[in-house]
C-alpha positions in Angstrom: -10.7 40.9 -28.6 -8.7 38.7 -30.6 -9.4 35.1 -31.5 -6.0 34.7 -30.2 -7.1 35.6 -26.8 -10.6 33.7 -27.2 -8.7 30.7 -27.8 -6.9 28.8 -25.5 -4.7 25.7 -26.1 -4.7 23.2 -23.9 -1.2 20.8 -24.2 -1.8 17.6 -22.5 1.3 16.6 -23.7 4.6 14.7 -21.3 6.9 16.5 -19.0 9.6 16.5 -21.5 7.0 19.0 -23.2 6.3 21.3 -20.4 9.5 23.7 -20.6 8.4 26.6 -18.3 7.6 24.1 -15.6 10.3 22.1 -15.4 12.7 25.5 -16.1 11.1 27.1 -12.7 12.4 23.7 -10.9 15.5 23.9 -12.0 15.9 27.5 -10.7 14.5 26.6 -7.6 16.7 23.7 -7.2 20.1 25.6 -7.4 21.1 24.6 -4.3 19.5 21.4 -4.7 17.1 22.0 -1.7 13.9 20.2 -1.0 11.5 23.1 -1.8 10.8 21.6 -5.0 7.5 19.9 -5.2 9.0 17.3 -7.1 7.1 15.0 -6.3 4.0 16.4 -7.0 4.4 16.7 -10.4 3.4 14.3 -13.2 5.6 12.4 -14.0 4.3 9.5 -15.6 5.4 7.0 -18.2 3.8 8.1 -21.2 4.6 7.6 -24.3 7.3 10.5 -25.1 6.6 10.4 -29.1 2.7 11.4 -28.8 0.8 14.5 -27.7 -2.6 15.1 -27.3 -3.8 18.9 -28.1 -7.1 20.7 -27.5 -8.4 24.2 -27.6 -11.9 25.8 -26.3 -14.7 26.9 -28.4 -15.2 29.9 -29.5 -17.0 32.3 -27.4 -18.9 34.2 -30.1 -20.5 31.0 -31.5 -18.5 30.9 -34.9 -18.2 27.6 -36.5 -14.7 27.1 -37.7 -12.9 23.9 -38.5 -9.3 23.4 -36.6 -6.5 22.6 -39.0 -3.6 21.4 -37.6 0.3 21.0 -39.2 1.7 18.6 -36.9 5.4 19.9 -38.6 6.3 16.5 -40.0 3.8 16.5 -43.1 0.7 15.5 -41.1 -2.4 17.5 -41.5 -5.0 16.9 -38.9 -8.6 18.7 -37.9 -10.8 19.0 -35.3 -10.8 20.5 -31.7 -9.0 17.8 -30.3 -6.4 15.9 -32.3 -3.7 12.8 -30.9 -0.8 12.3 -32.7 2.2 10.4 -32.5 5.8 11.4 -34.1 7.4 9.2 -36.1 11.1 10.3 -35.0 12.5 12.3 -32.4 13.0 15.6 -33.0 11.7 19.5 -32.8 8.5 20.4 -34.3 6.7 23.4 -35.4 2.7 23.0 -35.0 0.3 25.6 -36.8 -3.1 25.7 -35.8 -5.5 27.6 -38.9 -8.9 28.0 -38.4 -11.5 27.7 -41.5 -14.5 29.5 -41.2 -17.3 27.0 -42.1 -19.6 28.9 -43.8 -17.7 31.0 -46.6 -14.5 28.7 -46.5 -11.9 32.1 -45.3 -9.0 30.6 -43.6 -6.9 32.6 -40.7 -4.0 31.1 -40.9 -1.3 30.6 -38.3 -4.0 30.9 -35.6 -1.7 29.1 -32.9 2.2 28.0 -33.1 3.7 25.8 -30.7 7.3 24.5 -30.9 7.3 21.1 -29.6 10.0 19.5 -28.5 9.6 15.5 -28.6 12.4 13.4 -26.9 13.4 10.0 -25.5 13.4 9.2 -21.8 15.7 8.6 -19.6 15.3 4.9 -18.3 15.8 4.9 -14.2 18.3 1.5 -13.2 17.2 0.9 -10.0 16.0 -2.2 -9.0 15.1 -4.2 -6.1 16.4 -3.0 -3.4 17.5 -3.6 0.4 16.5 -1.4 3.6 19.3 -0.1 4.8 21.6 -0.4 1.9 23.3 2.5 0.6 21.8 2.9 -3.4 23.8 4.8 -5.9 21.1 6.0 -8.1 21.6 6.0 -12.0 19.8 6.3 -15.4 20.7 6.0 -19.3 19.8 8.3 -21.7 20.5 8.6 -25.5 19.9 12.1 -26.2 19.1 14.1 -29.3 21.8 15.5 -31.2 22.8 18.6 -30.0 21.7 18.0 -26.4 24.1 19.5 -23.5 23.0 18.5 -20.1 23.6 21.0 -17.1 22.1 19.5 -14.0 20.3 16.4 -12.7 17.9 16.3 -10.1 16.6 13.5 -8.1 13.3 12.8 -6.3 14.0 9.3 -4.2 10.7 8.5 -3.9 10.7 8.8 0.4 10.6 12.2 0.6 14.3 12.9 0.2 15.6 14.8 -3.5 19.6 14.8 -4.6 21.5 16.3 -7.0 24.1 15.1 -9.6 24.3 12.4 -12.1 25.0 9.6 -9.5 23.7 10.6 -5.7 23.9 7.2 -3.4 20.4 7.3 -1.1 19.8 5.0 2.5 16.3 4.0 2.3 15.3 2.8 6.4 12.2 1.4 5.7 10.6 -0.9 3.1 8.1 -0.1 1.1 6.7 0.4 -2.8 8.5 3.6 -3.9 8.5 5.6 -7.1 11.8 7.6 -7.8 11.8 10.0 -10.5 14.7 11.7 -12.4 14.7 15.0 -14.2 17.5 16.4 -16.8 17.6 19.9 -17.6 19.9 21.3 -20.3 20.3 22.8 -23.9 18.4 21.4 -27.3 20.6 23.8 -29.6 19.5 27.3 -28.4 16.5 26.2 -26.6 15.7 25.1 -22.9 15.1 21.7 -22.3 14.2 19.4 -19.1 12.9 15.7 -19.7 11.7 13.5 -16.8 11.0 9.8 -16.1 9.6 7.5 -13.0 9.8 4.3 -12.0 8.3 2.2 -9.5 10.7 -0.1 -7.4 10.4 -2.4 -4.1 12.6 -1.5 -1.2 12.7 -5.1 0.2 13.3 -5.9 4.1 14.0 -8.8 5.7 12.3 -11.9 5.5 10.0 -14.0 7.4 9.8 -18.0 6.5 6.6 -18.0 6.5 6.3 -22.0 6.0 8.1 -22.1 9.7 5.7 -19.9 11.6 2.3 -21.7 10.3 3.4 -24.9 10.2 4.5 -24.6 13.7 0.7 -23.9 14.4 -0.7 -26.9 12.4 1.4 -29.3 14.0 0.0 -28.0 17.3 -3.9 -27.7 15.7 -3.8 -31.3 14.7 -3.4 -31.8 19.0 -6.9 -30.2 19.7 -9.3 -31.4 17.0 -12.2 -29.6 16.6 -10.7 -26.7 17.7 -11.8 -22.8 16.4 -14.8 -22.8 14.5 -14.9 -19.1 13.8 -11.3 -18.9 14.4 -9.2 -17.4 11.5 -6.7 -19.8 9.8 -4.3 -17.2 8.7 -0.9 -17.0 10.5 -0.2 -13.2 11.9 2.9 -11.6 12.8 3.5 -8.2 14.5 6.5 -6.0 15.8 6.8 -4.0 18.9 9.0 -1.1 19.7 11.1 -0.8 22.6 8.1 1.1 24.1 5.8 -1.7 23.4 3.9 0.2 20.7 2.7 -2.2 17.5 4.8 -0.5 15.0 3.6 -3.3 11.9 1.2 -6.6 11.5 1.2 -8.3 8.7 -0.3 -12.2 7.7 0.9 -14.7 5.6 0.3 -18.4 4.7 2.9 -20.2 3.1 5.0 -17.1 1.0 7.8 -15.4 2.8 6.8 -12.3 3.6 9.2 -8.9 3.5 8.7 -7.5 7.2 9.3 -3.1 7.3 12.0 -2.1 9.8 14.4 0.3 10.4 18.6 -0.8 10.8 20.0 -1.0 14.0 16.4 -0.8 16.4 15.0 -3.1 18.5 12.4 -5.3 17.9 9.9 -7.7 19.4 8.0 -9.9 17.7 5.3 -12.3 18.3 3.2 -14.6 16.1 -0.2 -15.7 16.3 -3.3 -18.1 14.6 -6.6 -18.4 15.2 -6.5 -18.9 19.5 -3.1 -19.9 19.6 0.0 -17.4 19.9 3.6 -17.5 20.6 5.8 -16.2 23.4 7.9 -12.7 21.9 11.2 -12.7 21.1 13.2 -9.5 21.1 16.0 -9.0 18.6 18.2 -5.8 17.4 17.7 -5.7 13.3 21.8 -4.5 12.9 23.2 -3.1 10.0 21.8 -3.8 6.5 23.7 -7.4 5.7 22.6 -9.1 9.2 18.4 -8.1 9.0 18.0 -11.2 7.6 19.8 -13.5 10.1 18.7 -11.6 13.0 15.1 -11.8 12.1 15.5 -15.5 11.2 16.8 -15.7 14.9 14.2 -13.7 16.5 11.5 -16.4 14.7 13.8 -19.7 15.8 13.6 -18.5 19.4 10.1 -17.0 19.4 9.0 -20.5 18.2 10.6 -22.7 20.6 7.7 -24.9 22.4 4.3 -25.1 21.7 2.4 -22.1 20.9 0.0 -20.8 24.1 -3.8 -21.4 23.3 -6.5 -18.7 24.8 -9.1 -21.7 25.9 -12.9 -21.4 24.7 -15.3 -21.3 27.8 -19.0 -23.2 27.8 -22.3 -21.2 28.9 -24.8 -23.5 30.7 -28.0 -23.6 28.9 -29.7 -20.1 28.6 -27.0 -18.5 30.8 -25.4 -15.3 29.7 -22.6 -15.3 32.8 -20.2 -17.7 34.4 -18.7 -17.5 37.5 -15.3 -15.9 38.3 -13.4 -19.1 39.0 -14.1 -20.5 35.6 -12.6 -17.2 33.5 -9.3 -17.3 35.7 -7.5 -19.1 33.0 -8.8 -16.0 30.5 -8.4 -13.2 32.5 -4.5 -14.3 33.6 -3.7 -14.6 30.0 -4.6 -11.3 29.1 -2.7 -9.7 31.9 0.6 -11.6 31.5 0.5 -10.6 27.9 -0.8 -7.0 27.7 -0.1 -7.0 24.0 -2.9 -9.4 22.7 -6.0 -8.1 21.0 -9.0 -10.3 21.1 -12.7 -11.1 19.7 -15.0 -12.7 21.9 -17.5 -14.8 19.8 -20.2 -17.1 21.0 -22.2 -19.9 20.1 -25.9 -21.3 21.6 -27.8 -24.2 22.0 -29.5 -25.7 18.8 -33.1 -25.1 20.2 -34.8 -21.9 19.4 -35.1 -19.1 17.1 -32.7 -18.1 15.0 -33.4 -14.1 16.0 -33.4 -15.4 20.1 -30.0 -17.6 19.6 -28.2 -14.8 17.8 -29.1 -12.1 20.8 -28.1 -14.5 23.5 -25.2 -15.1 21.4 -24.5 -11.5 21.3 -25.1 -11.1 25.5 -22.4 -13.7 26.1 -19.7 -11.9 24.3 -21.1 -8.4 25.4 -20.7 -9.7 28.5 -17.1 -11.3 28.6 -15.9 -8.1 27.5 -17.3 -6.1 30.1 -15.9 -8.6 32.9 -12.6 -8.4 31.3 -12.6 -4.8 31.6 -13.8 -5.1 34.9 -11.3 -6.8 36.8 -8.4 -4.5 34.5 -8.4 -4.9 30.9 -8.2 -2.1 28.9 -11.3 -2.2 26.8 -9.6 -1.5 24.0 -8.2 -4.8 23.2 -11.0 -6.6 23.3 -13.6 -6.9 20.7 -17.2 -8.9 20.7 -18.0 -10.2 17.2 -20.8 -12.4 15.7 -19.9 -16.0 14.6 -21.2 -16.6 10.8 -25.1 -17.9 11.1 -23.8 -20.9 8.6 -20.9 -21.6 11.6 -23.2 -21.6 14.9 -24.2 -24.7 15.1 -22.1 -28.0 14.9 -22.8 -31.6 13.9 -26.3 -33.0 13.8 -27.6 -30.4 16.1 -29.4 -28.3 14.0 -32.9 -27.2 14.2 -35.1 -29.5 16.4 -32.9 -32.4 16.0 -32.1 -34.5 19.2 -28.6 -33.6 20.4 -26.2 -35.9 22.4 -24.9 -34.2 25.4 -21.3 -33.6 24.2 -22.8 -31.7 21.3 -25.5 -29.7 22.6 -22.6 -28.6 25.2 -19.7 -27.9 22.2 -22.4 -25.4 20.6 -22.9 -23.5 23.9 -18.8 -22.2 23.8 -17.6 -18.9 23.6 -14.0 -18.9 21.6 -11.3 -16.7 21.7 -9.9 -15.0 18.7 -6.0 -13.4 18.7 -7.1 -10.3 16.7 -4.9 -7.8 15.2 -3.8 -4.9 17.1 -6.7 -2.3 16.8 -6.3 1.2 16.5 
C-alpha cells in the first residue's frame, strides 16, 4: 500500500474550491429543475482567499513532518495548516513528507490545484410579500473567466435559472438566497457560490394604536390583572377559522406574515381584555398595507371586551352557575379565545394549603367550562407567581379589611395564545 493511499486530504476549503461538487449540480441542473439539493449545500460566507487543509496520520505509526508549498512562496508544516492568499489566482499546493528520524524527504506526497476566487455579492435587499423580485448579483471575475450558466436557489424552496430570474415570495419571513456561477478558468472547470440572508417584509401593524387602545381602557378598571400579561397580542384567522399566525408587540410596528389576495381575520388581545375581529382581504402586493391598517381601524372601534375575574367565598372551591353566566357566554360567542384560569386565596394559612386550594379553583373552572360545552382545549389552569398572590397589607397573619381579604379570593381570566 502506498502512502498515497494511507493518506487522505481533507479540504475544508469554500465552495468556490469544491469543483466536482458544484460540476455534478450543474449537470443536474440542465434543465434547471429542482432536483438539485441546492440548498443543502454549504454555502456560507467564508472568506474566499483562505483554506484550511488537513490530512490523517499515518497508519503504520511513522513520524513524518508535513511540508507544505502553498504555490505563492509560502512554506508551511504540520498536519493541519490555515492559510490565506494574498491575491486571487490559481495555485499549485505540494504536500512532502520528511521522515523524522533520518531526515529522507518524499517529495510531492500530495498536489492539489486550488483555485482561489472572489464572490459574487447577492443585491437583494428588503423585500415585500407579494412583490415580484428580479434577482441579481455582481461579480468581478478573474481574468480569463467565461461564465456558462447561473443557477438560483430563492431561499423558499423554489430554484431559477439565468442571470436575472424575477421570484414572487407569498409569505414573509427571514430567507437565505444563494447564487451559484459555473463556467471556464482557462481550461479548467470552475463554479463559485455566495449566500445572503434577507427579510421578506409584510405588512405592518401600528403597534402604538393597538396597545394604547388597551391602556386607555386599563386606566378605567384600576387594579385590574395581577397575573395578567401586559403584552398586546394579535392573531389571524383563515376563512376556516383556523389561527394561521400570533404574534405580540409593545410599542414597535410589527411585520404580520400573509399571503396576497386571502382573507383574513384578525383580532387583538391584552391581558383580560380583547377586541371584536375584523375581516379583511390582504389584495395585491401595493394595498397589504392599507388593508391591514383598515382591518386594525375597524377591529378597534369601541372599547375592548373584558373576560371579568370571579370571587370564591372563603375556603370554597365552586360557585354557583348563575355567577359564571357572564364567563361561560363569552367563551361561546367567541369560540376563538384561548384562556388561563388563575386563582388567588385568602391571606390566612399555609403557603403549601393556599397554593392547592388555589390550584382546585382553577382545576375546577376548567372542568365547568368544559362541562356545559367548551372544548377543553382552549382552556388552560395556571398558577399565579407566589410573590403575586396576595395583595396590599394582607399578608401573613395581618388583619385584612373586607375589601381586601375579598380582592385576594378572585380567580382572573387570561386571553392566552392559541394553543396547539
Amino acid at each position: 500500500m502506498t502512502l498515497l493511499r494511507i493518506y487522505r486530504m481533507i479540504l475544508r476549503v469554500p465552495l468556490i474550491l469544491l469543483l466536482a461538487l458544484f460540476t455534478a449540480m450543474a449537470a443536474a441542473q440542465e434543465s434547471c429543475q429542482a432536483e438539485v439539493k441546492f440548498a443543502t449545500a454549504s454555502c456560507t460566507g467564508q472568506m474566499e482567499r483562505c483554506v484550511v487543509i488537513s490530512v490523517n496520520s499515518d497508519r503504520y505509526g511513522r513520524k513524518f513532518i508535513h511540508e507544505w508549498q502553498m504555490g505563492d512562496g509560502t512554506t508551511l508544516r504540520g498536519k493541519q495548516i490555515e492559510h490565506c492568499y494574498a491575491t486571487y489566482g490559481s495555485y499549485h499546493v505540494v504536500m512532502n513528507l520528511i521522515d523524522s528520524l533520518n531526515g529522507n524527504q518524499i517529495a510531492n506526497e500530495l498536489t492539489r490545484d486550488l483555485l482561489i476566487a472572489p464572490l459574487p455579492q447577492i443585491q437583494s435587499e428588503a423585500i415585500g410579500v407579494g412583490t415580484e423580485v428580479p434577482m441579481a448579483y455582481t461579480y468581478e471575475p478573474l481574468p480569463g473567466y467565461v461564465a456558462q450558466k447561473v443557477f438560483w436557489d430563492f431561499g423558499d424552496g423554489q430554484f431559477g435559472c439565468g442571470p436575472k430570474p424575477t421570484h414572487v415570495y407569498d409569505t414573509a419571513a427571514t430567507i437565505t438566497q444563494r447564487v451559484l456561477l459555473t463556467g471556464m478558468a482557462g481550461d479548467r472547470p470552475f463554479a463559485i457560490c455566495n449566500s445572503k440572508e434577507v427579510q421578506v417584509r409584510g405588512p405592518n401593524v401600528k403597534a402604538r394604536l393597538v396597545t394604547d387602545w388597551f391602556v386607555a381602557f386599563e386606566k378605567k378598571i384600576p387594579g385590574n390583572g395581577r397575573f395578567l400579561q401586559d403584552v398586546t397580542h394579535l392573531a389571524m384567522l383563515n376563512e376556516k377559522g383556523e389561527i394561521v399566525n400570533a404574534v405580540s408587540f409593545t410599542t414597535k410596528d410589527v411585520f404580520i406574515y400573509i399571503k396576497p389576495r386571502t382573507v383574513y381575520t384578525i383580532y387583538a388581545w391584552r391581558g383580560n381584555l380583547f377586541s371584536n375581529t375584523a375581516t379583511f382581504n390582504s389584495g395585491n402586493e401595493d394595498e397589504a398595507d392599507e388593508n391591514l391598517k383598515q382591518a386594525v381601524l375597524k377591529m378597534l372601534v369601541g372599547d375592548p371586551i373584558p373576560f371579568p375575574a370571579v370571587t370564591f367565598d372563603l375556603d370554597k372551591t365552586s360557585l354557583a352557575p348563575e355567577a359564571l353566566a357572564a364567563q361561560l357566554n363569552t367563551l361561546k360567542s367567541y369560540p376563538y379565545l384561548f384562556v388561563d384560569i388563575g386563582s388567588y386565596t385568602h391571606t390566612g394559612g399555609r403557603l403549601e394549603r393556599n397554593s392547592t386550594v388555589s390550584h382546585n379553583r382553577s382545576e375546577w373552572l376548567k372542568n365547568k367550562f368544559v362541562e356545559d360545552g367548551v372544548d377543553a382545549a382552549r382552556l388552560r389552569a395556571v398558577s399565579v407567581q407566589d410573590d403575586k398572590r396576595l395583595l396590599n397589607t394582607c399578608t401573613g397573619s395581618a388583619t385584612c379589611a373586607w375589601e381586601d381579604s375579598q380582592f385576594n379570593r378572585k380567580t382572573e381570566f387570561r386571553i392566552a395564545s392559541p394553543m396547539k
